[in-house]
N, C-alpha and C positions, 0 to 999 in steps of 0.2 A: 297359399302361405305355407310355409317348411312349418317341419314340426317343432323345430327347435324356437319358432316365432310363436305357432299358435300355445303351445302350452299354457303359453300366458295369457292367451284368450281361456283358456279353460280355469284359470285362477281365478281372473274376473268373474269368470261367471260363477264359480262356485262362492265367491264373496255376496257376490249380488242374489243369489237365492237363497243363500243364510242368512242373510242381514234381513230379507223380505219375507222368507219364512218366521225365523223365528222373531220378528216383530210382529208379524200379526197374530200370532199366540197369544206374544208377552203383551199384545195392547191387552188381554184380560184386567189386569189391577188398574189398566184407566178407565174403563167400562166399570166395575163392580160398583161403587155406589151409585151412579145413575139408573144399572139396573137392579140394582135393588129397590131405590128409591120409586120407581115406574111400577114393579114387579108383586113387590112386598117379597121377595123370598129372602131367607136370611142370607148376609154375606158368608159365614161358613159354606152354607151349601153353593153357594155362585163360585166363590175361591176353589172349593174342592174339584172343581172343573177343572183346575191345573195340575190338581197331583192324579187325577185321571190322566190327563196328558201327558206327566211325566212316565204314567208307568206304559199307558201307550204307546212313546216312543220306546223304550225300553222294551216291552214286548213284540214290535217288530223291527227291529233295527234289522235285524241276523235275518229275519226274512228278506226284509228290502235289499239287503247288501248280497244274499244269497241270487233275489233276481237279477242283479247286476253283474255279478260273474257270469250267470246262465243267458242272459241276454243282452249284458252291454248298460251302459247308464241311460242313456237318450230315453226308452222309455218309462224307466224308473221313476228319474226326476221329473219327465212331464207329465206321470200320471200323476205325482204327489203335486205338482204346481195345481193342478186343475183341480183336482178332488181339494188340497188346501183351499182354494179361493171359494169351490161350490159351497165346502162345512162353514165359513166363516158367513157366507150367504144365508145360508139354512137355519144355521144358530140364531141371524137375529129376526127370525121368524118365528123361535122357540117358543109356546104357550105354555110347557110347564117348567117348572126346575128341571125331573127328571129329560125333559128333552131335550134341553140347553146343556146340563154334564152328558148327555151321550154325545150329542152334536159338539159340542165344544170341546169337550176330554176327549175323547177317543179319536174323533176322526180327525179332529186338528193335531193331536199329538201324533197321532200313526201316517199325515200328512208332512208333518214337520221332519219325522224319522225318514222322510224318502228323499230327503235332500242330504243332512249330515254324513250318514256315513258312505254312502252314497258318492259323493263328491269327496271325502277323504280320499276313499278306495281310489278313485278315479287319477287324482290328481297324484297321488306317490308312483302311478304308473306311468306320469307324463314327465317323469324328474325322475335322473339318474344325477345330476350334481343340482347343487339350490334345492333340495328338499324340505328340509326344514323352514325354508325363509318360503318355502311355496304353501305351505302345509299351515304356516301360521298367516301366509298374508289372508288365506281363506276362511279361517279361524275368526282374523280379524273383521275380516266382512260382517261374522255373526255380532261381531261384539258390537258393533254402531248401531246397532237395532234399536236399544233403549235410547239411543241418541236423536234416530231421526223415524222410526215408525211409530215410537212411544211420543216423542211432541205433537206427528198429525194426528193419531189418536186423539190424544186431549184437544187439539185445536178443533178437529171436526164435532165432536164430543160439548163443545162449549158451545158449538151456533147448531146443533144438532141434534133432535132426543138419538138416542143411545142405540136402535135399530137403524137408522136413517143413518148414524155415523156408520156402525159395523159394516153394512152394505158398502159404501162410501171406500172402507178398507178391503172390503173382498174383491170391487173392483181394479183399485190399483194394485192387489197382489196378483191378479191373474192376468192386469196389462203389461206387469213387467214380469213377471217367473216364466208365464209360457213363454215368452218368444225367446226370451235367456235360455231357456231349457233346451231349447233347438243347435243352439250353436254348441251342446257339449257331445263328443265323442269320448268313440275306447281309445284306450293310449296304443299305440303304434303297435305294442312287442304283444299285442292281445288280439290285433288288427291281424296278424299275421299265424296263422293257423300254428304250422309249427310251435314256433314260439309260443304260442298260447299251452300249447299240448305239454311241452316241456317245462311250464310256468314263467316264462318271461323271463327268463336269467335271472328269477328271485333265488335265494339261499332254498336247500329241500326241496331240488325241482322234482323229484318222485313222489313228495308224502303227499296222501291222501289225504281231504277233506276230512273223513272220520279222523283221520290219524291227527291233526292237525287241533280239532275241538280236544280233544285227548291230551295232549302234550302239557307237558309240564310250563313251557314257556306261556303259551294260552291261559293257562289256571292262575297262571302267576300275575300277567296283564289282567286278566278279571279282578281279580281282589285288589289290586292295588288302584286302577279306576275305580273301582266300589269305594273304596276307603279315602281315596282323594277326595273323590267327588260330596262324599261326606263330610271331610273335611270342610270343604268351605260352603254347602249348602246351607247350613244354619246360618253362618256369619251372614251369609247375604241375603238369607232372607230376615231374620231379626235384626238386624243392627240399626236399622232406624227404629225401630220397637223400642229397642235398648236407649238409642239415645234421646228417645222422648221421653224415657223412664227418670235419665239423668237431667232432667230440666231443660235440655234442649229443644226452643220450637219445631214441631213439626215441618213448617217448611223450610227452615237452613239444615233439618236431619234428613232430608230428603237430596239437598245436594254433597250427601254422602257418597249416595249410590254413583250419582256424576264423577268425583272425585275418582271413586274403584274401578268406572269404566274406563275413564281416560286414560286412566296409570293399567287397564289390563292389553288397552289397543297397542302402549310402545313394550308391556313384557311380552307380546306374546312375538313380535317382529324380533328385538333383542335373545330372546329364548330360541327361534327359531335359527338364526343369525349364529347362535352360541355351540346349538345343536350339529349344524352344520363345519362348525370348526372345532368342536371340542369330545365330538360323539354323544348321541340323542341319550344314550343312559345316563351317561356321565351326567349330563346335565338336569335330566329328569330325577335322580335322584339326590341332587344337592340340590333342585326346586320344592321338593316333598318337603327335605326336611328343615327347610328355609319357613311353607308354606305352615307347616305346623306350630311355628313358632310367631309367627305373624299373624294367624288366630289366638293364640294363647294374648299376642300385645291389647287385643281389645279388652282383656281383665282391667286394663290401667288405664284405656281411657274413658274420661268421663266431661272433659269442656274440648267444644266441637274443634278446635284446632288440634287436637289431640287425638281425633277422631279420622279427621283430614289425613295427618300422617301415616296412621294407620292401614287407613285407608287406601293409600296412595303405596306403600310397602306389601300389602295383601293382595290390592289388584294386579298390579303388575306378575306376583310370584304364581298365584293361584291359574290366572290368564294364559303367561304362559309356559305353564305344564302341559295345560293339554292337549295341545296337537304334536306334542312329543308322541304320544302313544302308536297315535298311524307310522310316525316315522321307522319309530321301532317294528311295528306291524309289518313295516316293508322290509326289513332289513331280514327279516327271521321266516316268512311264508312265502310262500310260491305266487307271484301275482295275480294268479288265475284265481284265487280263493278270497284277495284282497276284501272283497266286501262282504263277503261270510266273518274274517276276521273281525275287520275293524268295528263291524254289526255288534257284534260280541261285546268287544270293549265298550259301544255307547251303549251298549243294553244296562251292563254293569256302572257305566256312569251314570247314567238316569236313574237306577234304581238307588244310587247311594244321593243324589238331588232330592228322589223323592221323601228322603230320610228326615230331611232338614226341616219341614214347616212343621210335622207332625212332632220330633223331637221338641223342636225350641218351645212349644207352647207347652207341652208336657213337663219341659222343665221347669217355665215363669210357673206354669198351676202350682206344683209343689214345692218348690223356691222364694215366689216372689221375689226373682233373680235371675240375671242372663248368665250370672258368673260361670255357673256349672255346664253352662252351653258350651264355650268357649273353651271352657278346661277339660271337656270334652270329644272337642274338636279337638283342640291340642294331644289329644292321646291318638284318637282315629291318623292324624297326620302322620305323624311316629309310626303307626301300624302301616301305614302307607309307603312311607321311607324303609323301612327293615322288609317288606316285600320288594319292594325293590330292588334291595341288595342280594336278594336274593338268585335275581332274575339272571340266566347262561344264556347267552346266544348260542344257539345253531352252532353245530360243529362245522368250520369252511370245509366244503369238499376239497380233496385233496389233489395236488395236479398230477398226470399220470406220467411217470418218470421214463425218461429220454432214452429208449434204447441205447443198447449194447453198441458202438459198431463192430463191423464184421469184419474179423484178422480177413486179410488177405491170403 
């Protein structure tokens, strides 16, 4: 198959180890009251299992993306498939709390990190045109997770106690992640030594690695991930909170979250699509400061079609912003660093994730109120936008001008 065919095989496949990675994470909130209920341990501590993983992704992204420059993705991604499936195994063997948050937080979050950026990196190598529409259709893979790993969850989960389900999930993450994991390759221009040496015809084919963490463009993409990512980590994890607060039953505040995923599946295709014809900054920062104001909208709502709208306006912006960031990542670093970079950036997005369940209950404690959450968020977004604006590309190197000819 030419390259210019399979790349799209390497899209697939990085859709289909996000969506199956990070579903079997995200199956945690459909396990936790069963094992609570089995366990006695308290949901706090069972939940806290995920901001372990959040900061576990977070703290090795930059490594995982560092192996994948130094040896290519192929075994990257299939050591995180296989370790993912063993930890989800192991977890529902777990006999204490503490062994279920090491088992569950750490190694599924540091499992999960070996696919995302990972597969970012990878895939902006396999696109010199359609980057953005490639970068988000992989994006999108992640986002159908709560669509369709999160239903067999609960389905297994309801004829199942709650180890017998996990199990159940561990195996079909590692029937289908390993052998997906086999068909990804390094892109072509990293295939090829040269090239790789020179950085793949990326912008800055001399800067160093160090030089590279260093740079002002780097510092720049970190804080604005951090602050996006916090932007919308509260809304989504509180807003069903919120809207059972406002009277609404919990299970039609539940097909909220449905509402924000489906509206984030066509922004992030549309954003990607946008990116590619209007330039990824351009676009990423009139999604910041669209994003910020589209958390501020949930201050007003309070009856569940009101909620829906919201909803459906938030997902789509927040969605897709984010695989703008690799685009940009490609556009400014030398390919050969690609997954040291974009490591980086999910480090900083995980860490502004991890922000959000500890903030929003912090706030309801002294509020008895989501308002401040939101109005909170609304400012982080803005912080997020004015980074942005901030952000220089790379100066293009210059072409080297056309000798003299020579008088006769």
């Amino acid at each position: 198959m030419s390259a210019s065919n399979y790349r799209w095989v390497i899209v697939a496949a990085g859709g289909v180890l996000g969506c199956v990675a990070i579903g079997g994470m995200f199956s945690l909130p459909v396990f936790l009251q069963p094992i609570a209920k089995d366990t006695g341990w308290s949901v706090t501590g069972i939940s806290s299992a995920m901001t372990i993983g959040f900061l576990a992704m977070a703290f090795s992204s930059m490594i995982w993306g560092t192996l994948t420059d130094k040896f290519g993705p192929l075994p990257v991604v299939l050591t995180g498939s296989t370790v993912l499936a063993l930890s989800l195994f192991a977890a529902s063997h777990a006999t204490s709390l503490i062994a279920f948050q090491f088992v569950f937080g750490l190694l599924v979050g540091a499992s999960c990190a070996a696919i995302f950026a990972p597969m970012m990196a990878t895939v902006t190598g396999w696109f010199d045109t359609h980057r953005g529409l490639a970068v988000s259709l992989v994006s999108a893979g992640m986002g159908v997770a709560p669509m369709t790993m999160a239903p067999l969850a609960a389905w297994l989960v309801s004829h199942h106690d709650w180890r017998t389900a996990m199990q159940i999930v561990s195996l079909v993450v590692g029937a289908i992640m390993i052998p997906v994991a086999l068909l990804v390759r390094r892109p072509p221009a990293l295939a090829n030594p040269p090239m790789a040496a020179a950085g793949g015809g990326g912008a800055q084919a001399e800067m160093t690695r160090s030089e590279a963490l260093r740079s002002p463009q780097f510092l720049i993409l970190l804080a604005t991930n951090f602050f996006c990512c916090a932007t919308h980590s509260g809304p989504i994890i509180h807003t069903v909170s919120y809207a059972v607060s406002c009277g609404i039953p919990l299970i039609s505040a539940v097909t909220i979250y449905s509402v924000e995923g489906l509206a984030g599946l066509g922004g992030r295709v549309a954003f990607g699509l946008m990116g590619d014809r209007l330039g990824a900054k351009r676009v990423l920062v009139s999604g910041l400061l669209a994003q910020a104001f589209g958390a501020l909208a949930y201050v007003f709502a309070h009856q569940l079609t009101t909620f829906y709208a919201v909803a459906m306006v938030f997902g789509f912006i927040y969605a897709g912003t984010m695989p703008l960031y690799a685009v940009i990542v490609r556009e400014n670093f030398p390919l050969r660093m690609m997954g040291t970079v974009i490591g980086g950036t999910a480090m900083a997005g995980s860490l502004g994730m991890a922000t959000g369940p500890l903030a929003g209950g912090m706030i309801y404690d002294a509020f008895s109120s989501y308002a401040w959450l939101y109005i909170g968020s609304w400012a982080m977004g803005l912080g997020a936008f004015l980074m942005a604006m901030t952000f220089r590309p790379f100066p293009k190197p210059q072409a080297a001008p056309e000798p003299a000819p020579v008088a006769a």
